[in-house]
PAMI-624587 format. One record per residue (C-alpha): residue number from 1; residue in three letters; y, x, z. Coordinates in steps of 0.2 Angstrom, whole numbers, padded with zeros to 4 digits. Example, Ala and Ser with C-alpha at 12.3 -4.5 7.8 and 13.67 -1.06 7.14 Angstrom:
# residues 2
1; Ala; -0022; 0062; 0039 $
2; Ser; -0005; 0068; 0036 $
# end
This chain:
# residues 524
1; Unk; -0028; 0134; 0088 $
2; Unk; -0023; 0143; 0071 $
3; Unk; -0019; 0133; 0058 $
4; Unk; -0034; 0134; 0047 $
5; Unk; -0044; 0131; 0062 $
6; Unk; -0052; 0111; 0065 $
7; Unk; -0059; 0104; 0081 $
8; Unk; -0078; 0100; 0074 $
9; Unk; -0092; 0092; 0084 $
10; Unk; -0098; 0105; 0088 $
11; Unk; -0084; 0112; 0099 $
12; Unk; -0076; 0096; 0107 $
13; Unk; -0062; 0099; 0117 $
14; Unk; -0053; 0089; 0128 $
15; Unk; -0047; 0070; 0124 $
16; Unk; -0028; 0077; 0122 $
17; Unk; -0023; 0076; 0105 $
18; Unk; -0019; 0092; 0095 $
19; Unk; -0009; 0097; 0079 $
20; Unk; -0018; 0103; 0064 $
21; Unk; -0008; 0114; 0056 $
22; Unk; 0006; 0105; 0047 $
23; Unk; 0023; 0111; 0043 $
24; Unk; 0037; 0107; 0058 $
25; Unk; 0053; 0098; 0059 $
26; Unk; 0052; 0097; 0040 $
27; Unk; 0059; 0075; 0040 $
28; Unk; 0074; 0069; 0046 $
29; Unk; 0078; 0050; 0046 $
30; Unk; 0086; 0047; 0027 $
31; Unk; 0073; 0060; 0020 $
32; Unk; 0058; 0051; 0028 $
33; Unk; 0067; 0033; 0020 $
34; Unk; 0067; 0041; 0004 $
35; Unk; 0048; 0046; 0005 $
36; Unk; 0043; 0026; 0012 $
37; Unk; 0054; 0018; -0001 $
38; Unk; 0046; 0031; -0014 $
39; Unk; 0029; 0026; -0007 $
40; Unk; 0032; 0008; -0009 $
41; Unk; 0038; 0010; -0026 $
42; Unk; 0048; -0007; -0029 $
43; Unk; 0049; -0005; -0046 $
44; Unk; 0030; -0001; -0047 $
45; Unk; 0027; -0014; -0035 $
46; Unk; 0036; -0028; -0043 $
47; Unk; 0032; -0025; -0061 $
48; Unk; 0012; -0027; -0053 $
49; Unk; 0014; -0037; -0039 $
50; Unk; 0026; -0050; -0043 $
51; Unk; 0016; -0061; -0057 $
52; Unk; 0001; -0062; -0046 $
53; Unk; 0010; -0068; -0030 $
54; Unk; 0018; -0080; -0043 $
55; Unk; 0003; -0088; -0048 $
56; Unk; -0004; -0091; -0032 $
57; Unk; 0013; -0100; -0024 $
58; Unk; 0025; -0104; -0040 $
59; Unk; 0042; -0105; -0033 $
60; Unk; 0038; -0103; -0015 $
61; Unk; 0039; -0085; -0019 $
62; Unk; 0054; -0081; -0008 $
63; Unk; 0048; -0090; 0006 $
64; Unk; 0029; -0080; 0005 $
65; Unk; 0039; -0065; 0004 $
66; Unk; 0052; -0067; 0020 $
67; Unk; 0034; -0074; 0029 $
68; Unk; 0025; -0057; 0022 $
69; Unk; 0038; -0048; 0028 $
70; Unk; 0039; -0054; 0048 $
71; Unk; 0021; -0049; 0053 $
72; Unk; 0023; -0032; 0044 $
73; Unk; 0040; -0031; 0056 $
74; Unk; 0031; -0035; 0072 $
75; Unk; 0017; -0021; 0067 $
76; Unk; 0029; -0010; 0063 $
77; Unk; 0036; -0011; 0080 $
78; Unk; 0018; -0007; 0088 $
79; Unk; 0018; 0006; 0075 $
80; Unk; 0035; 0014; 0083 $
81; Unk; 0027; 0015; 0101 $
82; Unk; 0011; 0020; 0096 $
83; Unk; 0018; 0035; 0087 $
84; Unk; 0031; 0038; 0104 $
85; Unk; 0013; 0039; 0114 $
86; Unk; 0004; 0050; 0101 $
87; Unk; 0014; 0056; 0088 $
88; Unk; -0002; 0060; 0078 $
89; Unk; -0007; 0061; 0059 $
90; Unk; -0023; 0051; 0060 $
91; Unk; -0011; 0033; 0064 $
92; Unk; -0023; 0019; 0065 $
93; Unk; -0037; 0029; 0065 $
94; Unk; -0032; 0039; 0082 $
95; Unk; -0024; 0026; 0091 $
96; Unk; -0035; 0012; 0088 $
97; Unk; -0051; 0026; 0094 $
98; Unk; -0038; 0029; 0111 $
99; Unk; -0037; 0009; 0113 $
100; Unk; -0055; 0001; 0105 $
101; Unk; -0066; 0016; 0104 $
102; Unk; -0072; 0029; 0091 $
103; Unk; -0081; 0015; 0080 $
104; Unk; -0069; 0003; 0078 $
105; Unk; -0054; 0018; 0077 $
106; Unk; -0065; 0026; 0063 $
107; Unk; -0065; 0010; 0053 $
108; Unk; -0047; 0006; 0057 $
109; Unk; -0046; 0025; 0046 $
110; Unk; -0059; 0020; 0033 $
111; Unk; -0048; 0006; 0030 $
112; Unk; -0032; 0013; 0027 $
113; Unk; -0040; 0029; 0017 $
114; Unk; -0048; 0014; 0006 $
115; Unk; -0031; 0005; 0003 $
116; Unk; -0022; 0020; -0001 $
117; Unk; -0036; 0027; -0013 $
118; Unk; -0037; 0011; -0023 $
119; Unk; -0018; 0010; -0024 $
120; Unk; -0016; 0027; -0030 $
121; Unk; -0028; 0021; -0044 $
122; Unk; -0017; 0006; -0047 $
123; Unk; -0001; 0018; -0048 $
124; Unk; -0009; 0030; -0062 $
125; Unk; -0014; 0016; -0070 $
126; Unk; 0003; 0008; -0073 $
127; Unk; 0011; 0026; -0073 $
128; Unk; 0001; 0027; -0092 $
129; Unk; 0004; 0007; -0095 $
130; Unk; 0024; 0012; -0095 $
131; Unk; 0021; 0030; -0103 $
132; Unk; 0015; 0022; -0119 $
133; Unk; 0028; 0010; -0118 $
134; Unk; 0041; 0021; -0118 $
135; Unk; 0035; 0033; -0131 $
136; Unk; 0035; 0015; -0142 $
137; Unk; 0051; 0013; -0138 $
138; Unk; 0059; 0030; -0142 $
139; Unk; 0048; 0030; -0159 $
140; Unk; 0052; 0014; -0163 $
141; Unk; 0033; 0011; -0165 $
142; Unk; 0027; -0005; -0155 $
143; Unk; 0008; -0001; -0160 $
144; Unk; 0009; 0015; -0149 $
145; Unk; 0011; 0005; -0131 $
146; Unk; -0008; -0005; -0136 $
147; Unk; -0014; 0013; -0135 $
148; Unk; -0017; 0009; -0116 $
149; Unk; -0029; -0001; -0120 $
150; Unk; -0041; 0011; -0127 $
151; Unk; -0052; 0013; -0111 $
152; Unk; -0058; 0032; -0113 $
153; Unk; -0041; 0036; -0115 $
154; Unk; -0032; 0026; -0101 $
155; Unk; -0046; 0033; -0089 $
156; Unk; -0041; 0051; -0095 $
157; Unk; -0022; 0052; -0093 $
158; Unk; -0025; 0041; -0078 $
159; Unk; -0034; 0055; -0071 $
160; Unk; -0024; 0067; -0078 $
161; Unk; -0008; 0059; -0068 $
162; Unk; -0017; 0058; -0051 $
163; Unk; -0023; 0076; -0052 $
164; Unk; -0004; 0082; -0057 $
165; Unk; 0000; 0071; -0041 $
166; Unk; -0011; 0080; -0030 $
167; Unk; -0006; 0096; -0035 $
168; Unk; 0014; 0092; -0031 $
169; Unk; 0005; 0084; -0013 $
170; Unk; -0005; 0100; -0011 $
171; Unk; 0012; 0112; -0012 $
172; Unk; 0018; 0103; 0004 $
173; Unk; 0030; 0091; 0011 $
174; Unk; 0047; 0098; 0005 $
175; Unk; 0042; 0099; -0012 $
176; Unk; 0036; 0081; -0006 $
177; Unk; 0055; 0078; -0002 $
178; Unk; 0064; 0085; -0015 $
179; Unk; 0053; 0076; -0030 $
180; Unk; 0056; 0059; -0021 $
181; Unk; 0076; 0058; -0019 $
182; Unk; 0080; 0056; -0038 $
183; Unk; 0065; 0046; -0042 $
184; Unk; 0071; 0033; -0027 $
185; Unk; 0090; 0034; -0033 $
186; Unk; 0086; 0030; -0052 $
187; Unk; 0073; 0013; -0049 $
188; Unk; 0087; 0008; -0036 $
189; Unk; 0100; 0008; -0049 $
190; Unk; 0089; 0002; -0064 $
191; Unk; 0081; -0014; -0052 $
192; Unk; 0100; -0018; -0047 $
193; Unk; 0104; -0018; -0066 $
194; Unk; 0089; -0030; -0070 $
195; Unk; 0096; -0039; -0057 $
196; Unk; 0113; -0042; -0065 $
197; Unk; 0111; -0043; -0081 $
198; Unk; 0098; -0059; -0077 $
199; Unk; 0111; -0066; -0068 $
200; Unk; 0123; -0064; -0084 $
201; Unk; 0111; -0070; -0094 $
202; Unk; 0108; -0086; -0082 $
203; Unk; 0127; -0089; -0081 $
204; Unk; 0129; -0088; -0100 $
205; Unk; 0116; -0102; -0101 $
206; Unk; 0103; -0088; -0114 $
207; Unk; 0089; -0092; -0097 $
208; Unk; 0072; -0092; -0104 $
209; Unk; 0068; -0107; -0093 $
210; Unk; 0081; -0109; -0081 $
211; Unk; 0076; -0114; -0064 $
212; Unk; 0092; -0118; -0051 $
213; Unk; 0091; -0109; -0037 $
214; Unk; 0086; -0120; -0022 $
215; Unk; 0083; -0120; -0003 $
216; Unk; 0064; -0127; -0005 $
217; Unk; 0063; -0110; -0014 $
218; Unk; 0062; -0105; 0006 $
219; Unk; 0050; -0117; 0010 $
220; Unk; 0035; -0112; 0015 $
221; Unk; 0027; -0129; 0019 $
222; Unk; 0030; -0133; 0000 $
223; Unk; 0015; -0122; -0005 $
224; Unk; 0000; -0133; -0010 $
225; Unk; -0010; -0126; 0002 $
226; Unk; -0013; -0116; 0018 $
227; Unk; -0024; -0108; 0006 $
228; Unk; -0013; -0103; -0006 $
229; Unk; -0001; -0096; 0007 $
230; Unk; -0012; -0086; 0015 $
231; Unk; -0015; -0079; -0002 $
232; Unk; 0002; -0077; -0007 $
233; Unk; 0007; -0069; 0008 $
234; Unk; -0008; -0056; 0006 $
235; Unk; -0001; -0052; -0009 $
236; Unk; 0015; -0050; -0001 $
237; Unk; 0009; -0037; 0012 $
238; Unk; 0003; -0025; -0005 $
239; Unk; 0025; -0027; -0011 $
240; Unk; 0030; -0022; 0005 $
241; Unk; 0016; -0011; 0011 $
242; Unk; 0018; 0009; 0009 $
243; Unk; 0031; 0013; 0023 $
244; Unk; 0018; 0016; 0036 $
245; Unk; 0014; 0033; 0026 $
246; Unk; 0033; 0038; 0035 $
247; Unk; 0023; 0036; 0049 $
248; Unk; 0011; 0050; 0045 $
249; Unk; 0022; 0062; 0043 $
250; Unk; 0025; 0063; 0060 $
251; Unk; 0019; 0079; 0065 $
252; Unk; 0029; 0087; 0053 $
253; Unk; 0047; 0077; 0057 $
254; Unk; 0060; 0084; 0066 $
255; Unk; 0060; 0072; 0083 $
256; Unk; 0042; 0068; 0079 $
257; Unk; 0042; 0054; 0092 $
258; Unk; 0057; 0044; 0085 $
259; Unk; 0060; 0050; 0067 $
260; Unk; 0046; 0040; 0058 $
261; Unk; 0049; 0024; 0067 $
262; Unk; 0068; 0025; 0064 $
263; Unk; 0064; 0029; 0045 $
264; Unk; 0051; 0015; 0043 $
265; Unk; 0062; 0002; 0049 $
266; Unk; 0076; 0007; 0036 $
267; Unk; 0063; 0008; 0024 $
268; Unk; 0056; -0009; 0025 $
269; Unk; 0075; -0018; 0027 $
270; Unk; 0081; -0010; 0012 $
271; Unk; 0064; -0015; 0004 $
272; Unk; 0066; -0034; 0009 $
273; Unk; 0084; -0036; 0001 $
274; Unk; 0080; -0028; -0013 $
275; Unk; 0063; -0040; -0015 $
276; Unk; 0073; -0056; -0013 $
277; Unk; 0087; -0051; -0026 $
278; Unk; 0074; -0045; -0039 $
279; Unk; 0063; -0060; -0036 $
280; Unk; 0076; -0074; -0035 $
281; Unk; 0082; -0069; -0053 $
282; Unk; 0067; -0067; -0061 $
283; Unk; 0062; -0086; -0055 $
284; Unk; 0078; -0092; -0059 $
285; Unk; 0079; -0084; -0077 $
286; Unk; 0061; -0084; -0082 $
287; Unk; 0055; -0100; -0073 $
288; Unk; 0036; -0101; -0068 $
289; Unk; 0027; -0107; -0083 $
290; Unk; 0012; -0103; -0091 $
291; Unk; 0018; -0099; -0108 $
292; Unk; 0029; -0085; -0118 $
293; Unk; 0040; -0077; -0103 $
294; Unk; 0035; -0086; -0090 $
295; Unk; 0031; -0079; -0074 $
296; Unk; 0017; -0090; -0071 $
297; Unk; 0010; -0083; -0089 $
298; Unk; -0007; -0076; -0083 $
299; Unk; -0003; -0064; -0100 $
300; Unk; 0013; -0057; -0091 $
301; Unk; 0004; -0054; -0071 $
302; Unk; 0001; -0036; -0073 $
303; Unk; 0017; -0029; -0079 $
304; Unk; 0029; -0041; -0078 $
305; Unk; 0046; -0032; -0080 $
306; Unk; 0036; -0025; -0096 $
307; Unk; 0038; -0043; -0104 $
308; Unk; 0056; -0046; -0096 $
309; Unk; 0065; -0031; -0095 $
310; Unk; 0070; -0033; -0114 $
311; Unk; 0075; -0051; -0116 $
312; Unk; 0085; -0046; -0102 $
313; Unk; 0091; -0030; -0102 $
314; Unk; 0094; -0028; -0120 $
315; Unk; 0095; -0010; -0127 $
316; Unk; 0096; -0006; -0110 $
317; Unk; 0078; -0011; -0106 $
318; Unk; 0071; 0006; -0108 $
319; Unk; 0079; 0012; -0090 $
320; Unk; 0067; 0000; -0082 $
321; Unk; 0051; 0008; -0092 $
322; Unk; 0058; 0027; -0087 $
323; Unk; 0063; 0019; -0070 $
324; Unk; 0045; 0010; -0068 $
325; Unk; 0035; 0026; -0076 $
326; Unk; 0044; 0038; -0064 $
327; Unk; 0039; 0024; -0048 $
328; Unk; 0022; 0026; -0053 $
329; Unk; 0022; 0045; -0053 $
330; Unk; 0033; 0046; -0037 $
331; Unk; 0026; 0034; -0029 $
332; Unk; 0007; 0041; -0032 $
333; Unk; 0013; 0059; -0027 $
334; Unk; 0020; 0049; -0010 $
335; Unk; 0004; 0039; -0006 $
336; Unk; -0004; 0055; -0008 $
337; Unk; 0001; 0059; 0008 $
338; Unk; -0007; 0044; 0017 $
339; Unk; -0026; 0048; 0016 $
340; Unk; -0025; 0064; 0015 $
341; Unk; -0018; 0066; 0032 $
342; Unk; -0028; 0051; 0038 $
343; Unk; -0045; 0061; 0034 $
344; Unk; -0037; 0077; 0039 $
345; Unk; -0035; 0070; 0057 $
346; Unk; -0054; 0063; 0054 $
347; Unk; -0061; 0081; 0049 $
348; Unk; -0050; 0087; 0063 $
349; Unk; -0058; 0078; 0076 $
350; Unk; -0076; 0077; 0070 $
351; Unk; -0074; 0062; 0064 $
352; Unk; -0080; 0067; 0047 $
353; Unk; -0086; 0086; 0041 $
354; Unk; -0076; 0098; 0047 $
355; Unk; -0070; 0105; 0029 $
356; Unk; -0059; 0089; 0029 $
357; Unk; -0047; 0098; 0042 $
358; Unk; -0043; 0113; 0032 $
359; Unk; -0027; 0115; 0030 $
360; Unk; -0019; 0127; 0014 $
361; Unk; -0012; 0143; 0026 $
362; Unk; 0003; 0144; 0012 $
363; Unk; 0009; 0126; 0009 $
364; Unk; 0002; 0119; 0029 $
365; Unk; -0003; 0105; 0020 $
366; Unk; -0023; 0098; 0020 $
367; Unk; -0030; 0105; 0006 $
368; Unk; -0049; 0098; 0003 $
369; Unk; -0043; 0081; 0012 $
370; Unk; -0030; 0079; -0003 $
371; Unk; -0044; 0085; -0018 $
372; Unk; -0055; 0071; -0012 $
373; Unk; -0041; 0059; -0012 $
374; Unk; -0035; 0061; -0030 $
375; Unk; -0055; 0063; -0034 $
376; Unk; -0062; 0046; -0026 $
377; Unk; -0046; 0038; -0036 $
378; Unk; -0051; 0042; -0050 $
379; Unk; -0067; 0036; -0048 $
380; Unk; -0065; 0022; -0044 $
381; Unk; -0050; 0016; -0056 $
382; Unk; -0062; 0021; -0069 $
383; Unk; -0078; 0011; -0061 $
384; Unk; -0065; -0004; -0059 $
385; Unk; -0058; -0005; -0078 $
386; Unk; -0072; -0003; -0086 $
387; Unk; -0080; -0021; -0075 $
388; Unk; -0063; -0027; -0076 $
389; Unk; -0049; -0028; -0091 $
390; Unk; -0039; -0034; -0077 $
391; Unk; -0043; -0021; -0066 $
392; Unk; -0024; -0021; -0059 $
393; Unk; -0023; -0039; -0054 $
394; Unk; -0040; -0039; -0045 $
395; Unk; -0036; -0020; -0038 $
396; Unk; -0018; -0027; -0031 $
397; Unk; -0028; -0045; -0022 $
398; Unk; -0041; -0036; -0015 $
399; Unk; -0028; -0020; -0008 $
400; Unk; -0021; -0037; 0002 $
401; Unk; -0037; -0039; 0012 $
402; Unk; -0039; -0021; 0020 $
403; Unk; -0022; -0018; 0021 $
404; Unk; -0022; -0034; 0032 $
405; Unk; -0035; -0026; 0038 $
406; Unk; -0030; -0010; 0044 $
407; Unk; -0015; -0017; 0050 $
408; Unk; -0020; -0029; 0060 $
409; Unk; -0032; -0020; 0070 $
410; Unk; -0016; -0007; 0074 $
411; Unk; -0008; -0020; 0079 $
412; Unk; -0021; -0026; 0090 $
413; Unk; -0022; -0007; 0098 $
414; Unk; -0006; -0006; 0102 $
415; Unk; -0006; -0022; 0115 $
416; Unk; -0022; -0015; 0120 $
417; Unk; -0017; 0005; 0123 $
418; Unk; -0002; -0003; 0134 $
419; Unk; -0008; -0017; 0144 $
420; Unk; -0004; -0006; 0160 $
421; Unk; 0014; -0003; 0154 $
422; Unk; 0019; -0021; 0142 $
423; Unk; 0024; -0030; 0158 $
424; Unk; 0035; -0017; 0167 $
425; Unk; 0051; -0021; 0158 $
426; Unk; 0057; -0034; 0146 $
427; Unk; 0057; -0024; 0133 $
428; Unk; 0041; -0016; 0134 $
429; Unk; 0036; -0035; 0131 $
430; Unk; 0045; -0040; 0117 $
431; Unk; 0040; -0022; 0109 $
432; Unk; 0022; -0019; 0116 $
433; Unk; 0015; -0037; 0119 $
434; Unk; 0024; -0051; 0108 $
435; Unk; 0027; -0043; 0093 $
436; Unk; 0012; -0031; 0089 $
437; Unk; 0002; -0048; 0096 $
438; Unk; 0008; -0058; 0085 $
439; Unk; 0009; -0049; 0069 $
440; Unk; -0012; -0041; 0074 $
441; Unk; -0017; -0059; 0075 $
442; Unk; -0008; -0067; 0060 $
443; Unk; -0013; -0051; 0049 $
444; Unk; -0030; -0053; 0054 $
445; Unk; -0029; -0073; 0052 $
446; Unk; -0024; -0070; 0034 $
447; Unk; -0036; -0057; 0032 $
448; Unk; -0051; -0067; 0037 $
449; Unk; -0043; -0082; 0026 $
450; Unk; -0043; -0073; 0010 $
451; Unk; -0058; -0064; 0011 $
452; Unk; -0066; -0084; 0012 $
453; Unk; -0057; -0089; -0003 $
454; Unk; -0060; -0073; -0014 $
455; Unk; -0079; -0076; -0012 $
456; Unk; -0074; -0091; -0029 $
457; Unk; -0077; -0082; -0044 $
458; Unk; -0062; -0088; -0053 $
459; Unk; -0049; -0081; -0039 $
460; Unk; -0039; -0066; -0046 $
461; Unk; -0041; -0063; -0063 $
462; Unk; -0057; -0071; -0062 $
463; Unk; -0068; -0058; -0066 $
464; Unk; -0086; -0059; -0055 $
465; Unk; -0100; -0050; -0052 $
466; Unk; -0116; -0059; -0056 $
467; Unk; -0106; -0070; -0068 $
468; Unk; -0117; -0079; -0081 $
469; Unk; -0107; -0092; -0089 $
470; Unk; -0087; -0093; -0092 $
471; Unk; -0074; -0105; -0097 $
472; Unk; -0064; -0104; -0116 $
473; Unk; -0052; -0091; -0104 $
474; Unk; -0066; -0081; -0101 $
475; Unk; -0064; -0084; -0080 $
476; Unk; -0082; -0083; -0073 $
477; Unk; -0088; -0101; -0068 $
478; Unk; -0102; -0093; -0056 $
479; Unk; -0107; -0077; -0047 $
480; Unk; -0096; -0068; -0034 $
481; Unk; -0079; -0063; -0034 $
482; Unk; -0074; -0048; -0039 $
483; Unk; -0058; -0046; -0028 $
484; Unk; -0072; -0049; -0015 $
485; Unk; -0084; -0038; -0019 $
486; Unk; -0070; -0025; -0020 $
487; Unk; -0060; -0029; -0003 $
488; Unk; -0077; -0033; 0009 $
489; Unk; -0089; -0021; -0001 $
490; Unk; -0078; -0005; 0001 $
491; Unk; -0075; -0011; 0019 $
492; Unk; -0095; -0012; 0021 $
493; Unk; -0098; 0004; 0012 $
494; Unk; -0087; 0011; 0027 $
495; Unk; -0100; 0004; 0040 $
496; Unk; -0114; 0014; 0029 $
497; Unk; -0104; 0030; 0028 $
498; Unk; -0099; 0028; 0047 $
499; Unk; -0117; 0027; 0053 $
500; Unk; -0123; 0043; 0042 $
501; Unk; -0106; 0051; 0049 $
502; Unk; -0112; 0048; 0065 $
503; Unk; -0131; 0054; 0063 $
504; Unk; -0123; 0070; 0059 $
505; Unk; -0108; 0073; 0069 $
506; Unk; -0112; 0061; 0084 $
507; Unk; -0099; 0070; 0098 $
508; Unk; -0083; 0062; 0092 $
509; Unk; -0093; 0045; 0092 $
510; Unk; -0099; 0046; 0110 $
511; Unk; -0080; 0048; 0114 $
512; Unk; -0081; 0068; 0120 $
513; Unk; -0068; 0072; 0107 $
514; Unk; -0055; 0056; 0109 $
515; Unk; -0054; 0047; 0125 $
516; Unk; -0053; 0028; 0126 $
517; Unk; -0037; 0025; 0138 $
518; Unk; -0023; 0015; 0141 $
519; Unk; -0005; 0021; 0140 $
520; Unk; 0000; 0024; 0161 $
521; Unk; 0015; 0019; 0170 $
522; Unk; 0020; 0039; 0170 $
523; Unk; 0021; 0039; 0149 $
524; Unk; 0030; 0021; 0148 $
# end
């Protein structure tokens, strides 16, 4: 097969999987790191994430984010022996149609090339947030950062940023690499400056609203509700979520049966002690009330470190808007690479119209899968901000719910594909059984959980759909969520697509392109 050339409906071929026509032995271990940590963007991810998750558990914050963090380790582990089985591209999409079938497999794709293509919204969106603050700090002008507020013109340069991202994504993987390794080095170093000059401040008693550092911090029972938790801790999966897209590189690493696993678990580690060290000082500094610099200031949730970074940084604050701007930017040219491959390895197989597996013969990267990426974010970052003044905060909550989603049902497919093989040694149950068990299941749990709550109109910013009456805060007092309508409506709309996908193209569906089997006891 050459590599311009898909597999279509229309000339099925065996169940084997196949390459598409990516570069080869292009990521090594600290490369692919650079790339997942890039992806997850802490400084991006923080500045977004961190207020939200705030106001829904207050100073349980630590705790949510150690008990976000085990069930994405356990999936991460079902992740590594999945991709050891079938090092492919598609990820959840392929393995979950070898283990489940093509419906559930094609919506296990839907859900992570949905995830990734509101998230590379969100990352536009506060790439131009930090831009124009900034440029107000380099004029001296503080009207210049209220610019982003001008809706016509946030939408533009938001879609002029995720265009300019999808151009660096279309030229390749190593030019991929070789934007991402300063861009990670600088927000390392400006996130560990934050992080010690809010403890000098703290220890020079000039805390905002000092709050002692404590062990029911790491309590999780001290949350208000199970509730509350569950939201927290999907909240928590969107902070540490990203490094699967190491995963997807996989065809393109240079062992590409152990290289993604090794570089995702590095990845999330770092990721975790840097989370607890940004987080804890924040709390401590900043406290969790509702007014001025408060964390739990609903004013502050979109861009937190946009309110703090000053007070706390000084004149040295403007290292954390170049370090936040260029997060965004890296990060939204990493996350690129997610969706595209994911609907690469769908055109590839039939699963969608065969011009989503072209593949550019000079770059060998997907070329029509990566123009519909960056088009569909756009889209629909411009549909969301025009419903939603907080369009960040309800984009963020409702990334939560199919990023649970998607996760969980790999993590399901991974004790599935293996039940011949997860008894035969003690590891392969720890590795095959237990952990991706656990981590499906409670994933899914919190999935189901949050969906429930985000029906209530007032949950995330409290914008709703149907609303027609509103507090003095303007939160919506009826109608339907619109962190729900987001999360479960774009998973519906998948349903619809996949049932006019399969009218059309019905041979991958009735499994003659990807066979449903389990992993034997030759390949354990």
């Amino acid at each position: 097969m050459s590599s311009s050339t898909t597999r279509t409906a229309a000339t099925p071929q065996s169940s084997d999987l196949s390459r598409k026509g990516l570069s080869v032995a292009k990521v090594g271990v600290i490369g692919g790191a650079f790339v997942g940590i890039s992806c997850i963007a802490p400084a991006y991810t923080l500045t977004s994430g961190l207020g939200p998750t705030v106001s829904a558990v207050g100073l349980q914050v630590p705790a949510v984010l150690l008990i976000g963090f085990i069930p994405m380790l356990l999936v991460l582990f079902g992740y590594r022996e999945l991709n050891r089985a079938m090092p492919d591209s598609g990820t959840s999409f392929t393995w979950a149609t070898r283990a489940f079938g093509p419906w559930i497999g094609w919506m296990a794709g839907w859900g992570l090339i949905s995830a990734t293509i509101l998230v590379l919204s969100n990352l536009a969106a506060v790439a131009v947030d930090f831009l124009f603050i900034l440029i107000a700090q380099i004029t001296g002008n503080p009207d210049i950062a209220a610019l982003t507020r001008v809706v016509w013109l946030n939408i533009l340069i938001t879609a002029i940023f995720t265009l300019l991202a999808a151009w660096i994504s279309y030229r390749g993987i190593e030019a991929t690499q070789r934007v991402q390794t300063g861009l990670v080095i600088f927000q390392l170093i400006a996130l560990g400056w934050f992080i010690v000059a809010a403890f000098v401040q703290i220890g020079s008693g000039n805390a905002y609203d000092y709050e002692p550092i404590t062990a029911e911090w790491f309590n999780p029972l001290a949350a208000e509700s199970f509730g509350a938790l569950a939201a927290g801790v999907s909240l928590c999966i969107f902070l540490f979520w990203g490094w699967d897209t190491v995963i997807t590189m996989n065809e393109e690493a240079k062992d590409p049966k152990r290289t993604p696993g090794r570089a995702a678990i590095l990845t999330i580690v770092v990721i975790m002690a840097l989370y607890v060290l940004v987080t804890v000082a924040t709390l401590s500094y900043a406290g969790i009330g509702t007014e001025g610099l408060g964390a739990g200031n609903p004013e502050n949730q979109e861009s937190i470190f946009a309110i703090l970074s000053e007070p706390i940084m000084g004149p040295f604050a403007i290292l954390m808007s170049i370090a936040i701007l260029s997060s965004s930017a890296a990060s939204l040219q990493s996350t690129m690479l997610s969706p595209s491959r994911t609907l690469l390895a769908m055109g590839h197989y039939g699963a969608l119209p065969a011009s989503f597996g072209r593949i550019s013969p000079r770059f060998k990267s997907p070329s029509v899968a990566t123009i519909w990426s960056a088009t569909a974010a756009v889209v629909f970052y411009a549909i969301m901000r025009v419903l939603s003044e907080n369009a960040l905060w309800d984009t963020i909550t409702a990334l939560g719910l199919m990023i649970c989603f998607y996760y969980g049902v790999t993590g399901l497919a991974a004790v599935w594909y293996f039940r011949k093989t997860a008894f035969s040694s003690a590891r392969n149950v720890v590795f095959r059984f237990v952990f991706p068990l656990l981590g499906g299941l409670s994933l899914l749990t919190m999935f189901f959980t949050t969906a429930i709550e985000s029906i209530d109109p007032s949950y995330g910013s409290g914008s709703a759909v149907f609303a027609t009456s509103f507090d003095a805060d303007g939160v919506a007092q009826n109608g339907i969520g619109l962190v729900f309508v987001t999360g479960v409506g774009v998973l519906l709309l998948g349903v619809i697509v996949m049932l006019v996908v399969a009218r059309r193209n019905p041979a991958f569906f009735e499994g003659q392109v990807i066979g449903v089997e389990a992993a034997s006891e030759e390949r354990k």
